[in-house]
C-alpha positions in Angstrom: 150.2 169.8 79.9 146.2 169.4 80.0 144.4 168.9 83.3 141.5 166.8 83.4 137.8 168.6 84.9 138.8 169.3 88.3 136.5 167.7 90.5 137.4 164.3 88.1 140.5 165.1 88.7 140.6 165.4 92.4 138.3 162.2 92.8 141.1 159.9 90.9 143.3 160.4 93.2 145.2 157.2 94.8 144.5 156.9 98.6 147.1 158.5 100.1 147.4 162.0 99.7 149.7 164.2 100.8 149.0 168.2 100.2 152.3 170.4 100.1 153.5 174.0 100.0 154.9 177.0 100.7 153.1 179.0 103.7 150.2 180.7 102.7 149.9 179.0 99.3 146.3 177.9 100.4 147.0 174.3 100.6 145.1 173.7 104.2 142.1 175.0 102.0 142.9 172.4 99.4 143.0 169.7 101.4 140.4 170.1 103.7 138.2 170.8 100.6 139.2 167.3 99.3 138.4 165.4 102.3 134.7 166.8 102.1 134.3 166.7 98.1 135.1 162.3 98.9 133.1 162.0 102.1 130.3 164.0 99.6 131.0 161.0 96.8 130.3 158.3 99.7 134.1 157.7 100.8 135.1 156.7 103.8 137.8 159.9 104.1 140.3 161.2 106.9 142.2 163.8 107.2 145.9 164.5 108.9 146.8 167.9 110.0 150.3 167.1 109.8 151.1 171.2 110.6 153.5 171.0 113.6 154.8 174.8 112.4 152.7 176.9 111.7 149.5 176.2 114.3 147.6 179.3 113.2 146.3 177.8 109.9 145.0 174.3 110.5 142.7 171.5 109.7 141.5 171.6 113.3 139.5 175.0 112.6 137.6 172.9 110.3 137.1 169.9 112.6 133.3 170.5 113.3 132.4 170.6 109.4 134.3 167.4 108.9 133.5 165.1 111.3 130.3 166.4 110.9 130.6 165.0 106.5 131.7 161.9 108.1 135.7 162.6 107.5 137.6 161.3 110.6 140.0 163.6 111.7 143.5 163.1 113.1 144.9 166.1 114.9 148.0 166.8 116.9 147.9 166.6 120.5 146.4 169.9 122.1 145.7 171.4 119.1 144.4 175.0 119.0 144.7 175.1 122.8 147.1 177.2 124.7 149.8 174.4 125.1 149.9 173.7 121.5 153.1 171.6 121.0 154.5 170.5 118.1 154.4 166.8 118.1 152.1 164.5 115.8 150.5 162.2 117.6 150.5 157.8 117.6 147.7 157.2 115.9 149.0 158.3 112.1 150.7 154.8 111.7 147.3 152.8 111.6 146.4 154.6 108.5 148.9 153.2 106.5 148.2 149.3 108.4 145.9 146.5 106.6 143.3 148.0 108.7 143.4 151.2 107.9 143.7 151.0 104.4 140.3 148.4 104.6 138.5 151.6 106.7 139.0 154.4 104.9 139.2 155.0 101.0 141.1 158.4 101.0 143.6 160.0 103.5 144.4 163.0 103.4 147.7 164.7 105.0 147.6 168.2 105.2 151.3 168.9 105.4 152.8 172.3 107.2 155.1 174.3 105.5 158.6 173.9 103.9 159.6 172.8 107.3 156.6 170.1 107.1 158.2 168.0 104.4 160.7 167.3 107.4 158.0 165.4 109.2 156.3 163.8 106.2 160.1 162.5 105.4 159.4 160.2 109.0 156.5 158.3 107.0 158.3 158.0 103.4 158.3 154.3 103.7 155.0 153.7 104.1 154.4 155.9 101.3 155.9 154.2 99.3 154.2 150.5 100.3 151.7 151.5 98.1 150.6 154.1 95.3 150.4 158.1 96.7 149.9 161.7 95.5 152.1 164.4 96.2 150.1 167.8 95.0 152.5 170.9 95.1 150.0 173.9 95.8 151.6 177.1 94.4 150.4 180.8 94.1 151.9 183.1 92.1 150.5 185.6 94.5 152.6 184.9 97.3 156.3 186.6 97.8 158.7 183.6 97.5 156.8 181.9 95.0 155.4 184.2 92.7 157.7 183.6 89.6 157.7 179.9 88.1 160.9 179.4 89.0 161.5 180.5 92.8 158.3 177.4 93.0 160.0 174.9 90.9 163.4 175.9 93.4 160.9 175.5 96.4 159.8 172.1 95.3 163.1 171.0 94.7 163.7 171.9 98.7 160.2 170.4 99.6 161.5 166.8 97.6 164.7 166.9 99.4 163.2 167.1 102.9 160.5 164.5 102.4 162.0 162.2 100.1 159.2 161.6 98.3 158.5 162.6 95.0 155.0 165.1 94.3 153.1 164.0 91.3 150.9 166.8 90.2 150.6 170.7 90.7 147.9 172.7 92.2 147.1 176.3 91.0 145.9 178.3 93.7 146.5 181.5 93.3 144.3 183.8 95.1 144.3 187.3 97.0 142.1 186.7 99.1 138.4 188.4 99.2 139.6 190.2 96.7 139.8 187.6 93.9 138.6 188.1 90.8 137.9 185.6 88.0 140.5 188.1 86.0 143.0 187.3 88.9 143.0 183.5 88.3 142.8 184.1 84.8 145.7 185.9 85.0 148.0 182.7 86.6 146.9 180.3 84.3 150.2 181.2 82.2 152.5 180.7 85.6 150.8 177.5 86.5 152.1 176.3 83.1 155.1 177.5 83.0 155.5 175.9 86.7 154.4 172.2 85.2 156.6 172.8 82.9 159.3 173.6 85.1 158.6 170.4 87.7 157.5 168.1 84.6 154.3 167.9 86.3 151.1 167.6 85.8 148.4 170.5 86.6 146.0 168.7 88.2 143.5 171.4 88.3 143.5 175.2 89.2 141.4 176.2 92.3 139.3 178.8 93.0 136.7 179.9 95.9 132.7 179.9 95.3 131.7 183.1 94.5 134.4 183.7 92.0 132.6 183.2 89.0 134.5 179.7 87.9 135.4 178.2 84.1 134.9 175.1 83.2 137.3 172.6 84.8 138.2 174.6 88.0 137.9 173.2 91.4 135.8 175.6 93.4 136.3 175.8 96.9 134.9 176.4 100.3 136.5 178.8 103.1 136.5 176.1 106.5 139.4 177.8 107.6 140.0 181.0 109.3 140.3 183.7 106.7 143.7 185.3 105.7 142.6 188.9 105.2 
């Protein structure tokens, strides 16, 4: 399965977006970096940290640089404070209202974890009120996901715990500081074989600026704490 340019790609996306994985796969970095590349292309964007397990890596440690591109943020209560509980706060509903479909073009839900699909399962019928995205970030470089089939298996679990569907894979596969334009290269194969696998579209494979990028990848900024 062909993916279309990238940043194309990621900009034809329906409104509501949901961004999935399995811990560490990057997808924090993915969706923060969508909710900056639509506020950059004059959208009205916000952005849900919907992470109630793992606190550590969050939107919130980008909420400066977004609210600062115009992309409202919605955070759980307390977060990346002392008392961080893990509870999502009131305020998620309105997106999916009348209202908050007529203020902002894109929303964003940066989901937490295997566990997270849990949480996102409370909002499945609102999803499915109108068209979504589901994107599955995967990384073959990360231990219970690094063959094509242990991430088709882990979507599977993701599916059943949300009960929503995803619609398109994400290719992130990255080690870090250390990547390489070779390393990417190098997972092009397993993103393939993990479309294949889901009978999913690759909507386009990631990568961070200062790897040198090929044509159609989506290249990223670091708004995020960093992993190593």
């Amino acid at each position: 399965m062909k993916s279309q340019t990238g940043e194309r790609a990621a900009l034809g996306l329906p409104r509501l977006i949901a961004v999935v994985g399995h811990y560490g796969s990057g997808k924090t970095t993915v969706a923060v970096n969508l909710a900056m590349r639509y506020a950059e292309a004059g959208e009205r964007a916000a952005i849900v940290d919907f992470d109630i397990v793992n606190p550590y890596f969050r939107t919130a440690d980008a909420k400066g640089e977004l609210e600062a591109a115009g992309v409202y943020c919605v955070l759980p209560p307390l977060a990346n404070t002392n008392v961080d509980i893990p509870a999502l706060p009131g305020e998620i509903y309105s997106l999916f209202s009348a209202s908050g479909a007529a203020r902002f073009g894109r929303v964003i839900f940066d989901v937490g974890g295997d566990d997270g699909a849990i949480a996102l399962g409370a909002y499945r019928e609102y999803f499915y009120r109108e068209p979504y995205a589901m994107l599955y970030v995967v990384s073959m470089y990360r231990p219970l996901t690094a063959s094509p089939e242990d991430a088709a298996e882990l979507l599977r679990e993701i599916e059943a715990r949300s009960g929503l569907r995803a619609t398109h894979i994400v290719n992130n596969s990255s080690i870090g500081d250390e990547t390489a334009a070779d390393d990417v290269k190098a997972s092009l194969g397993y993103a393939r074989r993990v479309c294949e696998l889901c009978g999913l579209p690759l909507l386009f494979t990631s990568v961070m600026e200062g790897v040198c990028p090929r044509p159609g990848w989506f290249v990223m900024k670091n708004y995020t704490k960093r992993y190593f």
